[in-house]
N, C-alpha and C positions, 0 to 999 in steps of 0.2 A: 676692866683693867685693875689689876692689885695696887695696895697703893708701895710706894716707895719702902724700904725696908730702911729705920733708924739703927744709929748707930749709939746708943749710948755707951760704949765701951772706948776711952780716947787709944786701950793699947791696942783695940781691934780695929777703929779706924785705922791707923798706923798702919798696922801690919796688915790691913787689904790693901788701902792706898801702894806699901811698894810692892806688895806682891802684883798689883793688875798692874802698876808700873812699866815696871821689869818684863812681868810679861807680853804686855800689848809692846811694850818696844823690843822684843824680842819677837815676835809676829811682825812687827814690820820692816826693821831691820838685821836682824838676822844675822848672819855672818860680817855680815857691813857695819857691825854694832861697835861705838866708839868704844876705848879705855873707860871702866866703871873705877871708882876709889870707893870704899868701905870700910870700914873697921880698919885706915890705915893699908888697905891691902889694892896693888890693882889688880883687874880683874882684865885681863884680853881675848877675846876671840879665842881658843883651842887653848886658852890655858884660865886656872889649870886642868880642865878637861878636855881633851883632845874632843871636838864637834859640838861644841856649846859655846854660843855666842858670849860676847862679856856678860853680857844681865845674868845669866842662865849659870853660869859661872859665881856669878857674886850671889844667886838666890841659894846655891846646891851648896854655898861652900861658908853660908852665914854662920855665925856662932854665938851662942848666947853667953858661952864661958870664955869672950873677949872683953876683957873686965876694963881697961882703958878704955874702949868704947863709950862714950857716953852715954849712947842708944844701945847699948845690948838687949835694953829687957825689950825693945821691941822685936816681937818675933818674926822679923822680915821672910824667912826663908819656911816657914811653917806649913803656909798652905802648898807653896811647888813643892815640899818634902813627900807631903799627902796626896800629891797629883803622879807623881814620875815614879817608875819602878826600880828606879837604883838606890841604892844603900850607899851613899858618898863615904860613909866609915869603912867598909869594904874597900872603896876602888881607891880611897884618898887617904884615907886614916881619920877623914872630916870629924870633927868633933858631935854631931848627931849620929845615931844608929837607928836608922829610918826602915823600918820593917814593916810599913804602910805599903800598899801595891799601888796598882794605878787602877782603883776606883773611885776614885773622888776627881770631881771637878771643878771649874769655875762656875757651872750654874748649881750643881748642888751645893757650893760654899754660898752661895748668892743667895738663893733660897732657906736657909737656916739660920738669916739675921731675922731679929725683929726688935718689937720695940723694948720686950722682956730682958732680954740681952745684954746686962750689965759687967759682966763679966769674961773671959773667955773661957774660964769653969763652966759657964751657963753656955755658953756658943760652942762648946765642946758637946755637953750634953744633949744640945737640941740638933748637932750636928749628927750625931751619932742613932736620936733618936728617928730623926726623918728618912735615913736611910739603915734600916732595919739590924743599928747596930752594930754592923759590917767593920771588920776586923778590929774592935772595940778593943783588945787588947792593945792593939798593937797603936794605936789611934792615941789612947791613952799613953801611953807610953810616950811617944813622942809632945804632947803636950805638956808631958811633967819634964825630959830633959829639956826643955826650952823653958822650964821654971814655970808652968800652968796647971 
């Protein structure tokens, strides 16, 4: 058995914790998923995306350039950005332009913690490193508009 993957980065704790959040309650609630609040914003079942529960909704529609936010710099919506095929600046005008595909996962994000990991400069790196790369630009990209 491997052992457990640390986390020494508190803004990468952060931003896994609401990302499996959001997500595992989106997995089990689903359409039936309460009103989310965010950055001041609520978040409902089909809005603002028509087929996207509230979580799914507050993950696709985070911004890091919501400067009243307390918590901006944590990149809540980062790794769903890196999971889903849509580009929310396309269908929304959403403040990220998400040009990642849907190759990346929750077990390939899970896998490219460790103990080295101080950073998400370095958790970007060994992300990109474990899986051969794969759309590196564009990966890149979305890390530096979320300020990484």
């Amino acid at each position: 058995m491997e052992p457990e993957p640390t986390f020494n980065s508190p803004i990468l704790r952060e931003a896994w914790a609401y990302h499996m959040g959001h997500f595992l309650a989106n997995k089990r609630y689903g359409s039936n998923s309460s009103t989310q609040n965010e950055q001041g914003i609520y978040y409902y079942n089909g809005y603002p995306l028509s087929g996207f529960s509230s979580h799914l909704n507050l993950l696709e529609d985070f911004s890091p350039y919501r400067l009243p936010d307390p918590f901006h710099w944590i990149p809540q919506g980062l790794f769903y950005d890196m999971m889903d095929a849509r580009n929310e600046q396309k269908l929304t005008g959403g403040p990220v332009d998400d040009n990642v595909s849907d190759y990346y996962t929750n077990q390939k994000f899970f896998n490219a913690f460790s103990s080295s990991i101080t950073t998400l400069g370095s958790y970007k790196t060994n992300l990109l490193n474990q899986n051969g790369n794969n759309q590196s630009p564009q990966v890149t990209s979305l890390f530096s508009q979320y300020g990484y």
